[in-house]
C-alpha positions as CSV (number, residue, x, y, z in Angstrom):
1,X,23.6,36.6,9.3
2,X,25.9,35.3,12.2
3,X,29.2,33.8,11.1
4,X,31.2,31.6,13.1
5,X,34.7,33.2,13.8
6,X,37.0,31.0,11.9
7,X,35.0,30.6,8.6
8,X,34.8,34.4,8.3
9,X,38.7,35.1,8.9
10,X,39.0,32.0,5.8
11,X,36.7,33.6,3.5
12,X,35.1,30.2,2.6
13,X,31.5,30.5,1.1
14,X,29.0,30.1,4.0
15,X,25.5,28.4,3.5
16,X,22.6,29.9,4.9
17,X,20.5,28.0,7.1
18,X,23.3,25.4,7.6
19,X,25.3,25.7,10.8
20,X,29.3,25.1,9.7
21,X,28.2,24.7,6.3
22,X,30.3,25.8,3.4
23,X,30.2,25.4,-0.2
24,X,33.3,22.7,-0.3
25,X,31.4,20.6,1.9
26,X,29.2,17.9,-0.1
27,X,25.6,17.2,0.8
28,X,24.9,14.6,3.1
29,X,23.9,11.2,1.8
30,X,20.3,10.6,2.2
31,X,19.1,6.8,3.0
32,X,16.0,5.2,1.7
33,X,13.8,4.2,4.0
34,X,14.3,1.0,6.7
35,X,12.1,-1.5,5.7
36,X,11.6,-4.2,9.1
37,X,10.3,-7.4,8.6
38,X,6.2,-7.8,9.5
39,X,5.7,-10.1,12.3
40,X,4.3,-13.6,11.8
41,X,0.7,-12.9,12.6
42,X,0.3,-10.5,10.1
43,X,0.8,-12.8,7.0
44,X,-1.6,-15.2,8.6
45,X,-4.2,-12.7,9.0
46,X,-3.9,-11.4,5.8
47,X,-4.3,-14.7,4.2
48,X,-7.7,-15.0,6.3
49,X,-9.0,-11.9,5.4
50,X,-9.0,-12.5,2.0
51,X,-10.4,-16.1,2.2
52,X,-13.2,-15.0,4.2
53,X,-14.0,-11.7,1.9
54,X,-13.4,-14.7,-0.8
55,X,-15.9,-16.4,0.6
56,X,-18.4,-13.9,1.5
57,X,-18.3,-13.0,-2.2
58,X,-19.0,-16.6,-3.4
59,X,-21.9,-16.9,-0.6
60,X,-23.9,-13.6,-1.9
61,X,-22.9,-14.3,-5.2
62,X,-24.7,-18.0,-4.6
63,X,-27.7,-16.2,-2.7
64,X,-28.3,-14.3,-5.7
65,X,-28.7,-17.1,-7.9
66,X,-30.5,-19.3,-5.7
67,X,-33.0,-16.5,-5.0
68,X,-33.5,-16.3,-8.6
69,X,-34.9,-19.5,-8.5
70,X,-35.6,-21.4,-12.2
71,X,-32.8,-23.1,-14.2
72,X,-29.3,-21.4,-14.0
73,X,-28.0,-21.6,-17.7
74,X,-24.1,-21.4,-18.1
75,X,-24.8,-18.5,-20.8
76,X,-27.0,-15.9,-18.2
77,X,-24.8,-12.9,-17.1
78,X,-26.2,-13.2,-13.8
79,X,-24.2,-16.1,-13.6
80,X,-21.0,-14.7,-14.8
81,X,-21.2,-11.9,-12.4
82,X,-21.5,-14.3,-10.0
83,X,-18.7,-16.0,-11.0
84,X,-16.5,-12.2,-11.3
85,X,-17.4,-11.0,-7.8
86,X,-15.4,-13.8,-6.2
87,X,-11.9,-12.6,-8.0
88,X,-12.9,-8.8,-8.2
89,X,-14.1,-7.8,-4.4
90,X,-10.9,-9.8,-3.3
91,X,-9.0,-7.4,-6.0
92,X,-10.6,-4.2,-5.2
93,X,-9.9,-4.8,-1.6
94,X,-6.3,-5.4,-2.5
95,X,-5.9,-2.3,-4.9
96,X,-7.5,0.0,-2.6
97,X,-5.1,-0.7,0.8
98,X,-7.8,-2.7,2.7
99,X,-5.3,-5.5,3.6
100,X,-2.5,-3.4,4.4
């Protein structure tokens, strides 16, 4: 191991790895991470993204009970899953990154 001159003829405790280091000398402070403000346009499209996969939810979900053709009762669970898909594909998008 190389040691610098002066920290050899002062005996202090030298830190492998670290060039000048020594044992008196504290760690450096680590900072969290810079967070910069998200231009404009992103918030906007975001907000579209998820009112057109909103949409596109409700239209299949309509397709598939209009293709079922017959009365729609308010108890069938075709109905409620229907009625689910349009807040849980907008949710599972969310959860799984696809607007960030």
């Amino acid at each position: 191991m190389l040691l610098d001159r002066q920290q050899a003829s002062t005996g202090a405790d030298i830190l492998p790895g670290v060039p000048g280091g020594s044992a008196a000398e504290p760690p450096p402070r680590l900072r969290g991470p810079v967070r910069r403000p998200s231009p404009a346009w992103v918030r906007s499209y975001t907000v579209a993204l998820v009112a057109g996969e909103t949409l596109g939810a409700g239209l299949a979900g309509a397709l598939v009970l209009v293709g079922r053709g017959g009365q729609i009762a308010a108890a069938t669970p075709l109905l409620w899953a229907a009625l689910a898909v349009l807040v849980a594909w907008p949710v599972l998008l969310a959860t799984t990154g696809a607007y960030a």
